[in-house]
C-alpha positions in Angstrom: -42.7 25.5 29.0 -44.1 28.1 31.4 -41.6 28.8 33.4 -38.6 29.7 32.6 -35.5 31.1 33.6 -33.6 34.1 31.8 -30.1 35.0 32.3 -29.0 38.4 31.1 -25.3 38.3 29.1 -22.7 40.1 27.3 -19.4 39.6 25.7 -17.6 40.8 29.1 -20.3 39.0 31.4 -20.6 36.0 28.9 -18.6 33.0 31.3 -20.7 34.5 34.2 -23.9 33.7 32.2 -22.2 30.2 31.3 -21.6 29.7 35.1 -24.8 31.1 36.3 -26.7 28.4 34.0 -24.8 25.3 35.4 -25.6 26.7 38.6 -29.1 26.5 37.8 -29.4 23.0 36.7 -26.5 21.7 39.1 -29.0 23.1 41.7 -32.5 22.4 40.7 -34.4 18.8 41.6 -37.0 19.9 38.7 -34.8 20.7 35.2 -38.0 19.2 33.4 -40.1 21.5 34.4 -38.4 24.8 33.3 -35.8 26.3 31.0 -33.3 28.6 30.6 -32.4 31.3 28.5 -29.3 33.4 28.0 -30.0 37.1 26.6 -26.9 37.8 25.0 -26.6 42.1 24.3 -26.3 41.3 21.1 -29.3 39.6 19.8 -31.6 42.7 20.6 -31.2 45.0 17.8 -33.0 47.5 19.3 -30.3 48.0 21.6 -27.7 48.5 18.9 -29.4 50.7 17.3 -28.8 53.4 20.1 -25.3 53.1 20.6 -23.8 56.5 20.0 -27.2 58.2 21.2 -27.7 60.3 24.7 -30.4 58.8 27.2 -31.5 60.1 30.8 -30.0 58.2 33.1 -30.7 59.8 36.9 -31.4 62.9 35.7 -28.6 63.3 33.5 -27.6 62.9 30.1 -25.0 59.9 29.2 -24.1 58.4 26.1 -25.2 54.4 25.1 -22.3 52.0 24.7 -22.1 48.4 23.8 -18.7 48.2 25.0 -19.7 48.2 29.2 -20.2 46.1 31.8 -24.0 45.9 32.2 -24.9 46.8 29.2 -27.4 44.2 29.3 -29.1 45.7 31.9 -32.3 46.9 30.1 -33.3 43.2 29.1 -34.1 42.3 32.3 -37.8 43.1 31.5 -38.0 41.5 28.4 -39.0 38.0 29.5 -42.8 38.4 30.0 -43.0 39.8 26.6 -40.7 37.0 25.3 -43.1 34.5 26.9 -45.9 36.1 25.3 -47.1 37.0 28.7 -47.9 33.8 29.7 -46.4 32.0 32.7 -44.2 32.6 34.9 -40.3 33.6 34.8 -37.7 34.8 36.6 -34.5 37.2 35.3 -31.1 37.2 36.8 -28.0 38.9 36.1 -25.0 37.2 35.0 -22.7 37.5 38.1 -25.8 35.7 40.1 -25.2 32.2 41.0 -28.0 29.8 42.1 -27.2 27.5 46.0 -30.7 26.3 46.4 -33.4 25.2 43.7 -34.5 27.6 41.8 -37.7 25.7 41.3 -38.5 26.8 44.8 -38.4 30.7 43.6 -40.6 29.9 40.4 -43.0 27.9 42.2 -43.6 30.1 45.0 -47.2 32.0 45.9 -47.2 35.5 44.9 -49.9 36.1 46.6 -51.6 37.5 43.4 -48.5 40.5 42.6 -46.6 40.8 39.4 -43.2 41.3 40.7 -41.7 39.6 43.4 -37.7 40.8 44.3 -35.9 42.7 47.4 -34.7 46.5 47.7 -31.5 47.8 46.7 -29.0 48.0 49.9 -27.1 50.6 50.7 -28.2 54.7 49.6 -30.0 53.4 46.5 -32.1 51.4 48.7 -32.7 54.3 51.0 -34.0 56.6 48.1 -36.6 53.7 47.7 -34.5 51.6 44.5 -35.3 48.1 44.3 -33.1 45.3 42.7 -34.0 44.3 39.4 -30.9 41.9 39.0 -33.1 39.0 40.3 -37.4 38.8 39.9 -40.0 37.0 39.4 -42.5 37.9 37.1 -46.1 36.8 36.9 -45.9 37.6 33.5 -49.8 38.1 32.3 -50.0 40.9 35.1 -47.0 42.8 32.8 -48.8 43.4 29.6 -47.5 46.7 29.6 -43.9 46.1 29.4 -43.0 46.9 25.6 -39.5 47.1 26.3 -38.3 48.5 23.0 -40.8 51.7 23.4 -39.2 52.4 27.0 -36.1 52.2 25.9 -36.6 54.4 23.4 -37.7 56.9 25.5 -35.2 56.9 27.0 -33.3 58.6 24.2 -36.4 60.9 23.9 -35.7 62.3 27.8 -39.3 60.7 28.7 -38.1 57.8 30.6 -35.1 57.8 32.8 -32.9 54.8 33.1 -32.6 55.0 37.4 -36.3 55.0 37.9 -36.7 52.3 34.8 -34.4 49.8 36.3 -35.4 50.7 40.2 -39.2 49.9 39.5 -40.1 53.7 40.2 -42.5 53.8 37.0 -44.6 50.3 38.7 -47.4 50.1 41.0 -46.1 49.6 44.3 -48.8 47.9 44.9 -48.1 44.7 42.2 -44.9 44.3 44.1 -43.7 41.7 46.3 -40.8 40.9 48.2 -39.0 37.8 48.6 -36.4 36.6 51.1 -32.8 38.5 50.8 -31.4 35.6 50.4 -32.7 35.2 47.0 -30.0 37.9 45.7 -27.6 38.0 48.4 -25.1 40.7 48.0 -21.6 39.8 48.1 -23.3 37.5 51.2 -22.1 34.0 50.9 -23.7 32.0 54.2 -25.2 28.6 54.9 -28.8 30.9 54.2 -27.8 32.0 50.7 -29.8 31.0 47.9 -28.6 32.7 45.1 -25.4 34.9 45.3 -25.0 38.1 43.7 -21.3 39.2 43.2 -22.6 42.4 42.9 -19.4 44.7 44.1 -18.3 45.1 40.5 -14.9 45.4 41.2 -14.0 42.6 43.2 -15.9 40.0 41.4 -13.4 37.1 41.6 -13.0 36.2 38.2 -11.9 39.9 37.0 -9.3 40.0 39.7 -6.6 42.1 38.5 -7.6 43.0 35.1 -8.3 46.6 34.3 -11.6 47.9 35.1 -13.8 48.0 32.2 -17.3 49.9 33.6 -18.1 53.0 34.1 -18.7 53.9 37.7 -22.2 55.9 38.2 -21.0 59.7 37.9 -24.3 61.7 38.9 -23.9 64.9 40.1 -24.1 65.3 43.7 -22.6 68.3 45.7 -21.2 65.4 48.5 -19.0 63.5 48.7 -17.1 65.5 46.3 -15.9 62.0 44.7 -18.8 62.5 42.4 -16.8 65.8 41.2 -14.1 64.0 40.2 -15.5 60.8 38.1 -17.3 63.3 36.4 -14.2 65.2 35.3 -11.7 62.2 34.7 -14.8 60.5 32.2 -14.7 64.3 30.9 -10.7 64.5 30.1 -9.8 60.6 29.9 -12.5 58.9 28.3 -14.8 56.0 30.1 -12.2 53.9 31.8 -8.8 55.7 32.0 -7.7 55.8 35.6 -10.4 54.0 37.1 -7.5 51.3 38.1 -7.9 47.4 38.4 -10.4 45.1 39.9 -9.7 44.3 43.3 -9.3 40.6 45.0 -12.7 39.5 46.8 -12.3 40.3 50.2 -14.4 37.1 51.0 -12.1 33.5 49.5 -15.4 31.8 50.0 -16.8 33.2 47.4 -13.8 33.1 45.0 -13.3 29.1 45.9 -17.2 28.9 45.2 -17.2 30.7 41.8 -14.3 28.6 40.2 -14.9 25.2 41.7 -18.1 25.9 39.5 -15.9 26.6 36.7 -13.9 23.7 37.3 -17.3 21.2 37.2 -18.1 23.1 34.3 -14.6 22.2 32.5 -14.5 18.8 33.5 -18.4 18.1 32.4 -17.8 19.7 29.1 -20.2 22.4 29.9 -17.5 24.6 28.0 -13.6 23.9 27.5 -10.7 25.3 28.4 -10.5 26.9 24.7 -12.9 29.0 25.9 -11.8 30.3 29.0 -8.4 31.2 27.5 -10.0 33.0 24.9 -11.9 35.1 27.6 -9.0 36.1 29.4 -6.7 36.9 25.7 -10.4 39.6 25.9 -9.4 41.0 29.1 -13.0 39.5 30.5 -11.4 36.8 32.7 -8.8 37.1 34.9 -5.3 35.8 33.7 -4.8 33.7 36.5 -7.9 31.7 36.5 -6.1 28.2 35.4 -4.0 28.1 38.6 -7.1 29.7 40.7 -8.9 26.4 39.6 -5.4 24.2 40.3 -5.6 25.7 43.7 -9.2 25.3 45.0 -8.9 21.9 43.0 -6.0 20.8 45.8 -7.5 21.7 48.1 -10.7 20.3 47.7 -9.3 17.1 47.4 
């Protein structure tokens, strides 16, 4: 087809990525006239081949790991090249979750750019970062994405990871933007189209687990909390300390999230044999059978 949508996925992320897909279709009036594809970490060798190795990331140096939370993160610009630049597509994350039709995204006018998505919130946005978790990609206009050389240069200190993933290295000019709403942060209103759990540690179905990314650790002179990531990765390894995720402060959005689970259970989208297994990995949280009892009650 040409259009289609690609979901970006990992062992830890991989029942978001289930989720995020039945969202898609549950959602959509026009399942004929796109697909879907999950980009699983692990089918990119390229990516592999790196772990182990130092890359740039925000002017410093950090090692590649598999074994992270968005680690996944670098094939969000592989679908034009995976389309054969043809078409049209549009990449999400795995924690994003589609409310209204997706075909109304993929269909849109462009208004002739290559890249439609929204900026970053927060200080990233203020230092000009926009969100890559969610575009749409006219994907003849991005010939020149060859994702496995920029990655590797990466590793080369050519290409650094922040400016990569915030568009820094595009045109400003072949970018567009499209309604917030489109990747609403941690925003869950009667205008939400797609929402994005994006506040890592209080996405619902990780609540009380122990954290398993790495927070950013950049050096910064203020606030002096950069100081101390920076030492505790140094002594302690990646993930010692950094505590457990956090309840969503929002119960809309956990009561969202798993009555999409539930559908997903009882249409056979994927069984409970999966789920368990998932949280025996630490990746879902152990609770999530009487979360889904709960929010089942009460809906009825």
């Amino acid at each position: 087809m040409d259009h289609c949508v690609f979901i970006q996925a990992n062992d830890k992320q991989w029942l978001g990525a289930l989720v995020a897909e039945y969202a898609l279709r549950r959602n959509s009036q026009h399942n004929d006239r796109f697909d879907i594809r999950i980009m699983p970490y692990d089918d990119f060798p390229f990516l592999k081949a790196r772990e182990g190795d130092y890359y740039l990331r925000d002017g410093d140096k950090r090692e590649w790991v598999r074994d992270d939370l968005q680690s996944f993160t670098p094939t969000r610009f592989l679908p034009p090249q995976l389309m054969d630049y043809k078409g049209r597509s549009v990449v999400i994350d795995p924690d994003v979750f589609a409310i209204a039709d997706i075909w109304d995204l993929l269909s849109r006018d462009m208004q002739g750019k290559a890249i439609m998505c929204r900026p970053k919130s927060g200080n990233k946005g203020k230092r000009g970062c926009l969100a890559t978790s969610v575009m749409l990609l006219e994907n003849a206009k991005l010939t020149h994405w060859k994702v496995e050389e920029q990655f590797d240069a990466m590793f080369e200190f050519q290409r650094d990871y922040m400016k990569w993933v915030c568009l820094k290295y595009e045109d400003p000019g072949s970018i567009g933007f499209f309604e917030p709403e489109w990747n609403d942060f941690d925003h869950l209103t009667s205008q939400t189209k797609m929402l994005h759990t994006t506040k890592r540690k209080t996405q619902p179905w990780k609540t009380g687990l122990p954290v398993d990314y790495r927070p950013a650790d950049t050096f910064r002179l203020f606030p002096p909390r950069h100081w101390i990531r920076r030492a505790r990765r140094a002594l302690f390894g990646d993930y010692k300390f950094t505590g457990k995720y956090k309840q969503n402060p929002d119960p809309n959005q956990e009561r969202f999230f798993f009555q999409l689970v539930a559908e997903c259970l009882e249409k056979g989208v994927f069984g409970e044999d999966l789920v368990r297994d998932e949280m025996a990995k630490n990746h879902v949280r152990h609770d999530a059978f009487e979360v889904i009892g709960r929010i089942s009650k009460q809906a009825a």
